[in-house]
N, C-alpha and C positions, 0 to 999 in steps of 0.2 A: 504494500500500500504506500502513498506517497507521505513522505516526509509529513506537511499540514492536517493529513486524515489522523495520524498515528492516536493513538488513546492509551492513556497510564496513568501513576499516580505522580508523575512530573513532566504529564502533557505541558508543551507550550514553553518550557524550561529550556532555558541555556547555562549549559555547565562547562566550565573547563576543570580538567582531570588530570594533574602531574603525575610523572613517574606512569602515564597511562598506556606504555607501550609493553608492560608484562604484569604478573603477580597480580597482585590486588588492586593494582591502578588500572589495569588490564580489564578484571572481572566487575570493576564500578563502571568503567566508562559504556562496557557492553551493556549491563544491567539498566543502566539510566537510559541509556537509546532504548532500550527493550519497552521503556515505561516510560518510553514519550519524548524523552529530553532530544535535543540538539547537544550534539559534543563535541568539544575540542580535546582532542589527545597532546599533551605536550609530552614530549621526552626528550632526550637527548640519541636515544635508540632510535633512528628512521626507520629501517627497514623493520623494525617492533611493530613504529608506532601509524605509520602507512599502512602495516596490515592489521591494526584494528579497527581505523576510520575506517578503511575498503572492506571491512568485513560487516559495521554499522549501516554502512549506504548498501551492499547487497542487499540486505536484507531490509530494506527498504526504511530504513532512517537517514540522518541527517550529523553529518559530522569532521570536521578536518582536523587534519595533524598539524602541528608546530612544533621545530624543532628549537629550542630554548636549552640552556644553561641557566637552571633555577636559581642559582649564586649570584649571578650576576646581574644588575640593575637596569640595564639598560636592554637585555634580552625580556626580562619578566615586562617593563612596560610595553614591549612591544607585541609579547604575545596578547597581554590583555588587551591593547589596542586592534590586533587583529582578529581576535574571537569578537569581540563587538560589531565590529565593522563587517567580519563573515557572516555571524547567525542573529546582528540585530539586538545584541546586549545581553549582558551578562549576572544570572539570577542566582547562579552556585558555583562556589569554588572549592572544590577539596585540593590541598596541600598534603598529598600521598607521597611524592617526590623523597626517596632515603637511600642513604648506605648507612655502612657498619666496619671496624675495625677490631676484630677481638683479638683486646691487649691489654695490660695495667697500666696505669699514666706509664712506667716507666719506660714501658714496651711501645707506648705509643709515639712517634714522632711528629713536631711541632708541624707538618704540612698537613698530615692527618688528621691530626684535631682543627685544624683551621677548614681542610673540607670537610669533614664531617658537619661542623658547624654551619659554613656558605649552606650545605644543602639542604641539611633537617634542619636547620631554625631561620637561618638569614632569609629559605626561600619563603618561610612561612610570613615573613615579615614583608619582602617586598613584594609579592604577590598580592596579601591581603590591602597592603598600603595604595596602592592603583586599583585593586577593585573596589575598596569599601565606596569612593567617593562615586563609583558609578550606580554602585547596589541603593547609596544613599538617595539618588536622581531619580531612579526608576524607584523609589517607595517601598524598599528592603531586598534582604537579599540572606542566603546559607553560604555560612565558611565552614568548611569541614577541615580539620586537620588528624595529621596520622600518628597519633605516638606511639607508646610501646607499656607492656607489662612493666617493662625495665624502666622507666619513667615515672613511676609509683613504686617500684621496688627493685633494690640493686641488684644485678646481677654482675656473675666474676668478669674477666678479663673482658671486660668491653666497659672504658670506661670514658671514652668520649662521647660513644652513643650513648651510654647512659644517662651522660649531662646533657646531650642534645635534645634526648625525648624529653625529662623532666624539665626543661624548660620551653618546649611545645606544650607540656600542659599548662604549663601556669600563663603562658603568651595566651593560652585560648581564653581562660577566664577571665584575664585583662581585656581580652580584645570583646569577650561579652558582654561586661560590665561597661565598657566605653560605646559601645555600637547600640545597644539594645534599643534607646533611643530613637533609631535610627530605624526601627523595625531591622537589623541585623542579627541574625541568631548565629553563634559560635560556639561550638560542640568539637570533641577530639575521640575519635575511636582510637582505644589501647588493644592494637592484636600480642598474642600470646605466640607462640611457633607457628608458621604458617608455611604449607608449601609453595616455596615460592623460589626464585634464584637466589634472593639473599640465604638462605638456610641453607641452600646446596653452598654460599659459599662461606658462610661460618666453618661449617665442618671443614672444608679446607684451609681455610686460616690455623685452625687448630690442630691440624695435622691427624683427624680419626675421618672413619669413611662413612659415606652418603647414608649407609647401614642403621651402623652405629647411631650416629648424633641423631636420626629419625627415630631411632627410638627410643632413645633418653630423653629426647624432648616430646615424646608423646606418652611420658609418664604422667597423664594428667588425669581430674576424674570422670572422664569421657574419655579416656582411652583412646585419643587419636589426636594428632598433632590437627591445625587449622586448615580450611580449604581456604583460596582467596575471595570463593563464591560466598561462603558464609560471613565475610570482613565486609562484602561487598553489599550483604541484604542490611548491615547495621548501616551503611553509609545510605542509602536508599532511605532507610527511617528517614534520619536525623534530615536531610534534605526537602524532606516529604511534607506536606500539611499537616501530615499523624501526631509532627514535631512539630508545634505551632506554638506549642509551651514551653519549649528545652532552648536553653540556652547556658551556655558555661556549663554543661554537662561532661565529661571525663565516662565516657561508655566503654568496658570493660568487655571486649570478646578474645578471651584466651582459654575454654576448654576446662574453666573453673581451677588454671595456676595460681592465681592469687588469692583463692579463698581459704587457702591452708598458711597463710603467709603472717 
């Protein structure tokens, strides 16, 4: 069916989707064309992120890729100037865009804490900072951002990511408290293990196999490590009118890891 007929529970929505060319940015950006939205896929992944949009328009939505570097400032105003200017304005932004380093500070070296930084917080920042004033024009708008289990509670040798999500959480309830105003609602979905390339490539960092680390992290009490599809129904809520009342909310989808915590 064409693009304007489509019907969902975020008909008529325009979203942009970082880090949308695999994993969970991947399984949101499908999910919201599936339920109506218009998408912009950003990555730095083309060949990802080209065949998500061309897998959204097959099947008859509505959606382009932008290839951006979330770090940097002068790419994020451009992509949000060009998702506007493609699909006519911009109603929802998730900040999904992450890497990972597992190391101890000591282990970590000072480029790596600095990207790790540019991409899980700095992007959350300039992203949010050129969409809100547009979300504010059009009469409100959904920020979604991506933390982590390890952003409410420490885990080992990953200790820049660790600072990077905990302060994705607490950027979101700033930026609720400051927007709400504004009709803006800002919410952070905290995934727990998920299959996804990052996980394939902790285990490698760490030097234990694909095996192994899948199944120490799916010591949980559901018994199974995360899909991106199930990260992805939580971003669908929170976007959703369902979520009409949530704001500065910190949504926990990890398989029930932190209820023993």
């Amino acid at each position: 069916m064409e693009g304007s007929e489509r019907r969902g529970v975020l008909a008529g929505k325009r979203a942009l989707v970082t880090g949308g060319a695999s994993g969970i940015g991947r399984a949101t950006a499908l999910l919201f064309a599936q339920e109506g939205a218009a998408v912009a896929v950003v990555d730095l992944d083309v060949a990802g992120g080209e065949a998500v949009a061309h897998s959204i328009v097959q099947h008859g939505g509505r959606a382009i890729f932008l290839p951006c570097d979330v770090a940097r400032s002068d790419e994020c105003w451009r992509a949000v100037q060009q998702v506007v200017k493609a699909l006519g304005g911009l109603d929802v932004l998730v900040n999904n865009a992450g890497i990972i380093r597992r190391a101890s500070v000591v282990g970590t070296e000072e480029d790596e804490w600095d990207r790790i930084m540019a991409v899980n917080v700095r992007s959350v920042f300039l992203l949010s900072k050129y969409a809100i004033p547009i979300m504010e024009k059009a009469g409100g708008g959904v920020i979604t951002n991506t933390g982590s289990g390890w952003g409410l509670a420490g885990g080992g040798n990953a200790a820049a990511y660790c600072a990077s999500k905990a302060a994705v959480v607490n950027l979101t309830r700033a930026m609720a408290i400051d927007h709400g105003a504004q009709n803006i609602r800002v919410n952070c979905v905290c995934p727990g293990d998920t299959d996804t390339a990052m996980l394939k490539s902790e285990a490698r960092q760490l030097g234990v196999s694909d095996r192994e680390f899948r199944a120490e992290a799916a010591y949980l009490p559901l018994r199974r490590i995360g899909r991106p599809e199930d990260i992805a129904q939580a971003m669908l809520y929170l976007a959703s009118d369902a979520a009409s009342f949530v704001t500065g909310t910190i949504l926990v989808v990890d398989g029930g890891g932190l209820a023993g915590r």
